[in-house]
C-alpha positions in Angstrom: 43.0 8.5 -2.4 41.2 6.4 -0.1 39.1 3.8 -1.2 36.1 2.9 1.1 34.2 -0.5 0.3 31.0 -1.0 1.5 28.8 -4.1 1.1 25.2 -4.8 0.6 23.6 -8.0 2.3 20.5 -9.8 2.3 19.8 -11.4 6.2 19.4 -15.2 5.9 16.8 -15.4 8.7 15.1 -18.6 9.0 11.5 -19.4 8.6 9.2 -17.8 11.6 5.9 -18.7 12.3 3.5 -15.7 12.0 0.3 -17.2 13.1 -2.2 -20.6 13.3 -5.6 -20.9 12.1 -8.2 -23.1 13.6 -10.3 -24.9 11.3 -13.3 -25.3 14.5 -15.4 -22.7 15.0 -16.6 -19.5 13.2 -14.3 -17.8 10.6 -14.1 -13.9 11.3 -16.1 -11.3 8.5 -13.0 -9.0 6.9 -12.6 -6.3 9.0 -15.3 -3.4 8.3 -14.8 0.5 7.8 -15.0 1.0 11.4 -12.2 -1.5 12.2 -9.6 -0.6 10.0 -7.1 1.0 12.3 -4.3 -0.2 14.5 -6.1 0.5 17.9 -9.7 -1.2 16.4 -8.5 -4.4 14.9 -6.4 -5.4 18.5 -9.2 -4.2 20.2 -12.0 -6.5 17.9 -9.3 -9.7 18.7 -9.4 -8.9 22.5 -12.8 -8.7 22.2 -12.6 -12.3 21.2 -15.5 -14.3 19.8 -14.5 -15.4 15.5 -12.4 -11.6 15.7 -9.8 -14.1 18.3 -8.8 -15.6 15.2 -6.8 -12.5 13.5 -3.6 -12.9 13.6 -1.3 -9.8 14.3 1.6 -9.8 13.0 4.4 -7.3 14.1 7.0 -7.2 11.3 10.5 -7.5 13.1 12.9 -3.6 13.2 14.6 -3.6 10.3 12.3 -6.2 7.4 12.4 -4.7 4.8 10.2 -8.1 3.3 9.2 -11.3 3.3 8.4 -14.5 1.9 5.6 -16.3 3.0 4.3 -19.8 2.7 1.6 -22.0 4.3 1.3 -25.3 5.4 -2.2 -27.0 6.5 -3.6 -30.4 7.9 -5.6 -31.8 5.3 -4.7 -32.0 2.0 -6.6 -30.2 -0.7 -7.6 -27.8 1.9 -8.1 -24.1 1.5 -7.4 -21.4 3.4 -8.7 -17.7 2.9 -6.3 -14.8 4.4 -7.3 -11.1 3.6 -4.4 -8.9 4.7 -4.0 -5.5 6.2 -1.0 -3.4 6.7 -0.1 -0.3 8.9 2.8 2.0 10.1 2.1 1.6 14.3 5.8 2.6 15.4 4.0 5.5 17.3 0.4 5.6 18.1 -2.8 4.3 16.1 -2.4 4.4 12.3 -5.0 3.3 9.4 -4.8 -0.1 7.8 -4.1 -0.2 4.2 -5.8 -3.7 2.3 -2.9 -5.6 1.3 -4.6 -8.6 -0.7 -6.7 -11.7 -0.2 -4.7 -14.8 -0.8 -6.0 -18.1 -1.3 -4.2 -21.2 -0.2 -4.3 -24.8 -1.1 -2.3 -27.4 0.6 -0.9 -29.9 -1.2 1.3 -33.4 -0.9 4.5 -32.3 0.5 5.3 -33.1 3.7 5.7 -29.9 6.0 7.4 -28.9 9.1 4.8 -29.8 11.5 4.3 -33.7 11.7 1.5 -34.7 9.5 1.1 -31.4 8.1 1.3 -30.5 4.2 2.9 -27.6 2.8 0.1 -25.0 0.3 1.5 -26.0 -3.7 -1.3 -23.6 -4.8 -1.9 -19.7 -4.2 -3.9 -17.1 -5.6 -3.4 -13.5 -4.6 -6.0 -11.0 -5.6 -4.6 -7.3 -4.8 -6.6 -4.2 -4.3 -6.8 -2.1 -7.4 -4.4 0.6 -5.8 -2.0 -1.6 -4.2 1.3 0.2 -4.1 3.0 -2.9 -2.7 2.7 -5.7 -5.1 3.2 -9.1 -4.5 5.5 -11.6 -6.2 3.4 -14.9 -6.2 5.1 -18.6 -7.2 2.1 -21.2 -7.3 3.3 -24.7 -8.8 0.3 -26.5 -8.0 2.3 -29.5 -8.2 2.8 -31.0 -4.9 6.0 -29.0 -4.1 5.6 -25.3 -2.0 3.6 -22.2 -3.1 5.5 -19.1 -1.5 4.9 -15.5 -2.6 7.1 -12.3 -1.9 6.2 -8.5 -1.0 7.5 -5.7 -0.1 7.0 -3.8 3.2 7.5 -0.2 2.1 8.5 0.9 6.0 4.9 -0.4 7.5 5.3 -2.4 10.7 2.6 -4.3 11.2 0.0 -6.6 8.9 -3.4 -8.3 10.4 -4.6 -11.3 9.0 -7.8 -11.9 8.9 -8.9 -15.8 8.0 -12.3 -15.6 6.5 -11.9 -19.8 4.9 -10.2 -22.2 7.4 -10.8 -25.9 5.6 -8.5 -27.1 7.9 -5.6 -26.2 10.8 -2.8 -24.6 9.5 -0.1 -22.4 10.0 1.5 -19.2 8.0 5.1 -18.5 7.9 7.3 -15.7 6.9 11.5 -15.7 6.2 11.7 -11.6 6.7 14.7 -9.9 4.9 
């Protein structure tokens, strides 16, 4: 009998920077009924204006999640991200909310030169969220990261509705 061995493994891709948020300037609403598909959320950021400041974010072939943390310019600053998912892989699709998570940046030094990395994070899910997130918050000047599944969709918008200060989100995809 033949024995066929197969192994499971977990990519160790490095940290990747999803998007920046500006602190100047208007913050975007969340995006409204009317917006909430594929096609109208890249068409309300080409439309420019606060909608410039989603950020798309096209989840790489193959993630099946991620991790996420943030790091900002000003300590004690807090940054508001409301988050959108889709399946785009062939034409327009409807956005599914994903969660409004709430950063605050703390002491630890960051990857960007005088930035500080979030220690705090508060996700609040929809009530019919079939993706949940995994959330660590230490709120002790060390890094806030949370954890979710992708459940095969391909694409997330974030939409920045409190930018305190500049900063930057990054994701580790696995």
């Amino acid at each position: 009998m033949d024995v066929v061995r197969a192994e499971t493994a977990t990519p160790h891709n490095g940290w990747t920077l999803v998007g920046t948020f500006l602190a100047a300037g208007d913050e975007p609403e969340d995006l409204a009924g009317d917006e909430r598909t594929y096609n109208a959320a890249r068409a309300a950021i080409a439309a420019g204006g606060a909608d410039a400041k989603i950020v798309f974010e096209g989840i790489p072939y193959g993630g099946n999640g991620a991790h996420y943390c943030l790091e900002g310019a000003t300590e004690d600053g807090q940054i508001v991200l409301t988050c959108w998912r889709g399946a785009h892989r062939i034409s327009d699709c409807i956005l599914f909310p994903r969660g409004t998570f709430t950063w605050t940046v703390g002491a630890q030094a960051a990857i960007t030169s005088s930035y500080k990395c979030a220690d705090t994070l508060a996700v609040t899910e929809p009530a019919a969220n079939s993706c949940p997130w995994s959330v660590y918050s230490p709120a002790n000047d060390t890094v806030a990261e949370v954890m979710g599944d992708f459940r095969g969709d391909d694409v997330q918008f974030w939409v920045p509705t409190t930018v305190a200060c500049n900063a930057k989100l990054y994701a580790k995809y696995y």
